[in-house]
N, C-alpha and C positions, 0 to 999 in steps of 0.2 A: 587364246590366252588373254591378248590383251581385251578384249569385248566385256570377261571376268573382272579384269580389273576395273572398267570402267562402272561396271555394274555392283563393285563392292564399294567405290567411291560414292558411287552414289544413294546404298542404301548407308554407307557413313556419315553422308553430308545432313541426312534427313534422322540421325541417334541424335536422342538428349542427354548430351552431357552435362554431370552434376555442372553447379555454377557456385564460385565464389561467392562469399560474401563483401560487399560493397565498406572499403577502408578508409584510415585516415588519408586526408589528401588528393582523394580518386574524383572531384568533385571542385568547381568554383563556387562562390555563392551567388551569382550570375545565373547558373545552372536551374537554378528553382526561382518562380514567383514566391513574392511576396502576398503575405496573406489579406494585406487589404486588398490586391490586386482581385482575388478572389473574391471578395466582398463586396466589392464597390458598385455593383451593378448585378451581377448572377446569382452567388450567393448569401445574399444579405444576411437572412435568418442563421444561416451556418453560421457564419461569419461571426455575429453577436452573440452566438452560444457559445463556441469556442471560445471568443476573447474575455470572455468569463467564466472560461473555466479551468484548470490546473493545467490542461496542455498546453496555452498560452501563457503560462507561468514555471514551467518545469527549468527554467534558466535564474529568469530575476526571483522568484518567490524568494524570501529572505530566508527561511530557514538551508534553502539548496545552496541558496547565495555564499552565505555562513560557514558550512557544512564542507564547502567548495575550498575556497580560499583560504579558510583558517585551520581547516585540517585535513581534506583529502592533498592539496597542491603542495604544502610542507611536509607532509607523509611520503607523497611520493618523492619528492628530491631527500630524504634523507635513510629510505628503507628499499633497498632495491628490489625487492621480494615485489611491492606495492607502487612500482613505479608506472604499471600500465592505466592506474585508474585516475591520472593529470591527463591524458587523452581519452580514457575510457566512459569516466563519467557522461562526459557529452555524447558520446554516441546514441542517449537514449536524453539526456537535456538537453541540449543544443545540438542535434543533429545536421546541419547545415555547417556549424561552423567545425564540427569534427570532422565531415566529408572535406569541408574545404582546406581541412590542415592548420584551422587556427586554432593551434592550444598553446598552453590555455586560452582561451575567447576575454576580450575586453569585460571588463567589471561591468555589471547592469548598467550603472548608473552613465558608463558612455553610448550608451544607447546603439551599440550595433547590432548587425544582423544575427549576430549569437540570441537576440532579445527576441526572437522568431518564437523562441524554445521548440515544441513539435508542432508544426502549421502543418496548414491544410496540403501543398506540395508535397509535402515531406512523406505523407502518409499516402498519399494517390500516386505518388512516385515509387513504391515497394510494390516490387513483382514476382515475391519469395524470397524464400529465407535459406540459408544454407543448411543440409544437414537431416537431419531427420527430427531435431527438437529446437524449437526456436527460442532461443536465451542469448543476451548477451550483445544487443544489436545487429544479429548476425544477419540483419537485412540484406536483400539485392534490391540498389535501390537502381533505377531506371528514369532519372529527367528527363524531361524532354515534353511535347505536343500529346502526348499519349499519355493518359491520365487512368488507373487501374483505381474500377468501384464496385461494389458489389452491386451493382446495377448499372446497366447500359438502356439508358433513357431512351424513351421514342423521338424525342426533338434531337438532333444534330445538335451540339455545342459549337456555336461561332470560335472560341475562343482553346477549344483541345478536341481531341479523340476519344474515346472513351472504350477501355476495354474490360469487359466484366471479367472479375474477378471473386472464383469460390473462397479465396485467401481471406479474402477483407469482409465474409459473414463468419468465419471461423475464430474460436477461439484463439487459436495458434497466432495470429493476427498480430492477440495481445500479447502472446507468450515472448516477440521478439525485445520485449523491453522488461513485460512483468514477470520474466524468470532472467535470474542473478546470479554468476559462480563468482565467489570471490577468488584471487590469486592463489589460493590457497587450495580451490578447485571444491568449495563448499560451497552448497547452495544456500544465498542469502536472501532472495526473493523467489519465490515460487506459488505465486499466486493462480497462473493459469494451469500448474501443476496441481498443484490441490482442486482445484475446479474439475480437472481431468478425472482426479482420481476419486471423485466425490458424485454425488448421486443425480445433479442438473446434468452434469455432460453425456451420462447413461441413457438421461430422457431428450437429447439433442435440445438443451439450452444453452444456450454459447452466451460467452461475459457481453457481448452485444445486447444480448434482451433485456439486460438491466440495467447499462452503462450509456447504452444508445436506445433508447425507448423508439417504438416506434407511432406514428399518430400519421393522419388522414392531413395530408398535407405536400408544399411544391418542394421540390430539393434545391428548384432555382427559380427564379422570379419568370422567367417565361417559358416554366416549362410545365408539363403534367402535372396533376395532384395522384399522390399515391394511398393507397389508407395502409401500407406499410412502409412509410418516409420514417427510416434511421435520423431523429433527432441527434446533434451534434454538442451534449450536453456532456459527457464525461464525467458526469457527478459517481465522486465514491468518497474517499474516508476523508476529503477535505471538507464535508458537504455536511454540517450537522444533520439538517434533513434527513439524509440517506442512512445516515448512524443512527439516529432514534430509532428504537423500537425495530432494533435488529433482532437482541435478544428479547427474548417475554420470560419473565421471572414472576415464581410463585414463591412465598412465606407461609408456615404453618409451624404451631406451636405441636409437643406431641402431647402436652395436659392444658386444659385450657384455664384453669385454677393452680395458684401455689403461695405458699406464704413464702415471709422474707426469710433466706438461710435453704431452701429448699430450691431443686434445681430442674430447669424448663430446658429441652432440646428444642431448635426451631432449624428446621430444613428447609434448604432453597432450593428449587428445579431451575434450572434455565437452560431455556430450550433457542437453539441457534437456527430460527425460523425464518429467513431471511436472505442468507449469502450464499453463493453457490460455491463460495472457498471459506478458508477457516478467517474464525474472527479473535482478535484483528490479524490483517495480514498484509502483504507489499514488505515496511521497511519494519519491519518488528523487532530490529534492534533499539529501535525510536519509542515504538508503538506502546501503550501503555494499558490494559484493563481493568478494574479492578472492582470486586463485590464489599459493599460497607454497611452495614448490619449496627442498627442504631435504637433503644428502646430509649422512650420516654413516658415516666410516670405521670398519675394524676395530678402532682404538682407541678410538672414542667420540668425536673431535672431530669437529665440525659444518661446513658449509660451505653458505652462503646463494645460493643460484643466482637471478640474474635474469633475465627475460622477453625475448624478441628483439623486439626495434622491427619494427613491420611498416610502416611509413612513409605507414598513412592519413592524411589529415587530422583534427586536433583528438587525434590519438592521444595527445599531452603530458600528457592529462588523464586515460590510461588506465593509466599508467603511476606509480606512487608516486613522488615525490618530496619533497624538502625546501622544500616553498615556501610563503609563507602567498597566504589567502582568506579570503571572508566580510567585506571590511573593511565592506561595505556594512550590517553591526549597527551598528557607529558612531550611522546615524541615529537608529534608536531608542533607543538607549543613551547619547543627547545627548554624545558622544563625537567630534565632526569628524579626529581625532587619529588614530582608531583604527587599528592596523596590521593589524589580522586574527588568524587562528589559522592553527594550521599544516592545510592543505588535507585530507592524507589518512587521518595515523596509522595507518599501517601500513609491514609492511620496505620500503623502498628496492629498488624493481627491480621488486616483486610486481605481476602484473597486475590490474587494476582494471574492472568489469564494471560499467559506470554509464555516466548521460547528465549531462552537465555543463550548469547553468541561470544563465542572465548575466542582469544586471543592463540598463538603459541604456546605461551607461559601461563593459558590459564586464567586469564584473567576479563570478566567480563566486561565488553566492549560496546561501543555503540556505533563504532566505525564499521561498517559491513567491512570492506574492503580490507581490513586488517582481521577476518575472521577464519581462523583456522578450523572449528569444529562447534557445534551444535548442543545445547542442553535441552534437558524435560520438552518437551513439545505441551505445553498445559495452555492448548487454546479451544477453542468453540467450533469443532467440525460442522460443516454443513446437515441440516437436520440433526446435531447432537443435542441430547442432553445431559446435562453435567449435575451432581447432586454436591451440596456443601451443607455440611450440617454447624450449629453453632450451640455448643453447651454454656448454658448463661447458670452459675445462679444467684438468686435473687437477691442483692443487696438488703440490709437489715433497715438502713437509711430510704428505701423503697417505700413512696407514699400506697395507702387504700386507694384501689379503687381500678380501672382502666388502665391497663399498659400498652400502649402502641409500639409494637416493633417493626419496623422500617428495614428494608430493603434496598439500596439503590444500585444499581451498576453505572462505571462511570468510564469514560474513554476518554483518552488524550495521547496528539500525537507525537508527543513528545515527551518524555520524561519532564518534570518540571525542572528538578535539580541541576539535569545539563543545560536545558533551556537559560534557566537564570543564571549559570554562568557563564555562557558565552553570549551574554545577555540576545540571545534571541528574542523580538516583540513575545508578548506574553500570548498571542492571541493563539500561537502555535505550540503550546503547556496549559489552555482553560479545557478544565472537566467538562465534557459533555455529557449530559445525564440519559444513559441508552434506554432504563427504564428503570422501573421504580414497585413496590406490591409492598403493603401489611397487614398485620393482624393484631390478634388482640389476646392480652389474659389477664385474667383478673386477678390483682392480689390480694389478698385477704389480711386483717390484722392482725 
């Protein structure tokens, strides 16, 4: 009997049991190197891509900054439903300093270790994620000499252990920060979700192939050259580069001749050739799209064409208009008064390529964290194309001769209208121009 017991202990000892996810407080900030520490000598190259790119910024960036302090931190002390995202947030911006139990983390501008935002530690420190779907920080994270990568180098590291990890070429990877449940238990970021469910992840491309390029090169100064060395560049929707020429857009008239008073259809295709999830996507209460459809005649005067209503449901929200939103800042802004901002800033009529996020009450929000349920989904799936047609006709005031009708699609990551009033730098509400196509018709006298 007892020989049984020893031998059930011991095929016990050697079960894996699920593991927690890694919480506030479980952590000093001692616990993890600093990311120059990693730079300074082994990996320079990393080093310098990172510090320029948004995961060395996911703490200070001004807009998170803003976003932070002026309405997620006064939200939560005044809405108890929304009090978990005063610690919550950092678990995916300042990870270090929400392991360590500092919430809120000091303001940028005092320059602590919250100013990390996601370092190199932070992420070679993750040894799985709790659960069966990764959202929500629900990292296990592991400091310590043992550093988890998707590659185990042939040289020894003087300076850690290295153990490979299939976690960190996977999607899922990303999934622990770029999938979102608001308190509300809705998903407000699901970006490695749409990747999943979309036609890259079928042919085993994981958000690494585009996010981490890979190139014929060392991962550390004295070690191997690899000719699939994962670049440390993180470029996505911060990254005008990366946004250009996501979509490709076509223009076509359906007669190529009309007089003035008679009326031209011109259709657009835009085909979503580019992202292995939909566009835009991440924080797409923020996120902004929109098609703008512009003729100018042989004189030079302009003529702003609108979008044809296609009569789905929630489509009002796809569609620019004059009307305010957001009043639900109020709360935060100890404001019960507040009347909102104007919803889209952008022309009247232009179509709008976005998922609209409501409040309780209904009311559309730009706060994820205060989002109770979901509108229209009217974005750009991966290999979608999307058809918008635009009934013009021909003004009488219309010169002879050539008419050039314009095309652009335009992206910003920020609504302009919230942007300028919480005066966020402008540089995070400028139109980036994704692409652009025209044509031509002739008008006759």
């Amino acid at each position: 009997m007892g020989s049984k017991i020893i031998v059930f202990l011991f095929l016990l000892a050697g079960f894996s049991f699920a593991q927690k996810a890694s919480t506030e407080g479980d952590f000093k900030y001692s616990d993890f190197q600093k990311p120059k520490f990693c730079g300074a000598a082994c990996h320079t190259d990393f080093y310098r891509q990172w510090e320029q790119s948004m995961m060395s910024q996911a703490y200070t960036h001004h807009w998170d900054e803003i976003e932070y302090f002026k309405l997620a931190v006064p939200h939560a002390d005044r809405d108890p439903k929304v009090a978990e995202v005063k610690a919550g947030c950092n678990g995916c911006h300042a990870p270090i300093a929400f392991l360590a139990g500092d919430v809120p983390p000091p303001r940028p501008e005092e320059n602590s270790r919250a100013n990390e935002s996601v370092s190199c530690d932070v992420c070679h420190s993750i040894a799985g994620y709790e659960g069966d779907t990764p959202y929500n920080f629900n990292y296990i994270m592991k400091p310590g000499r043992t550093k988890y990568s998707s590659r185990k180098g042939e040289i020894t590291s003087p300076s850690h252990d290295i153990v490979k990890s299939e976690l960190h070429s996977k999607g899922e990877f990303c999934g622990i920060c770029h999938n979102e449940k608001s308190p509300y238990d809705v998903w407000v970021k699901s970006t490695h979700l749409e990747w999943k469910e979309g036609p890259y992840a079928a042919e085993g491309v994981q958000c690494q192939d585009c996010h981490m390029t890979k190139a014929d090169t060392k991962s550390a100064a004295m070690g191997a050259t690899y000719k699939d060395t994962k670049l440390h560049l993180f470029h996505g929707a911060h990254d005008p580069g990366k946004v250009k020429g996501t979509v490709e857009l076509r223009i076509h008239p359906d007669i190529r001749g009309a007089e003035p008073g008679e009326t031209v259809k011109f259709t657009v295709a835009l085909f979503n050739q580019k992202t292995g999830h939909k566009f835009p996507t991440g924080s797409v209460e923020d996120r902004i799209v929109w098609l703008h459809v512009e003729a100018t005649d042989a004189s030079g005067k302009t003529f702003h064409l609108k979008v044809d209503p296609k009569g789905f449901d929630g489509e009002e929200y796809t569609i620019a208009a004059e009307v305010l939103a957001y009043q639900d800042m109020g709360v935060p802004l100890d404001d019960p008064n507040f009347e909102g901002v104007q919803r889209d800033g952008v022309p009247i009529g232009d179509r709008i390529f976005r998922m609209p996020y409501f409040t309780k009450d209904g009311i559309m929000t730009i706060q994820q964290w205060n989002t109770a349920s979901l509108g229209v989904d009217y974005r750009i799936g991966p290999r979608e194309t999307k058809v918008e047609t635009f009934t013009f006709p021909v003004p009488f005031e219309a010169a002879p001769g050539k008419m050039k009708v314009k095309a652009d699609l335009y992206y910003s990551k920020l609504v302009k209208p919230v942007a300028d009033f919480l005066e966020v730098p402008a540089e995070e509400s400028e139109p980036v121009l994704v692409n652009s196509h025209f044509t031509e018709v002739e008008i006759f006298d």
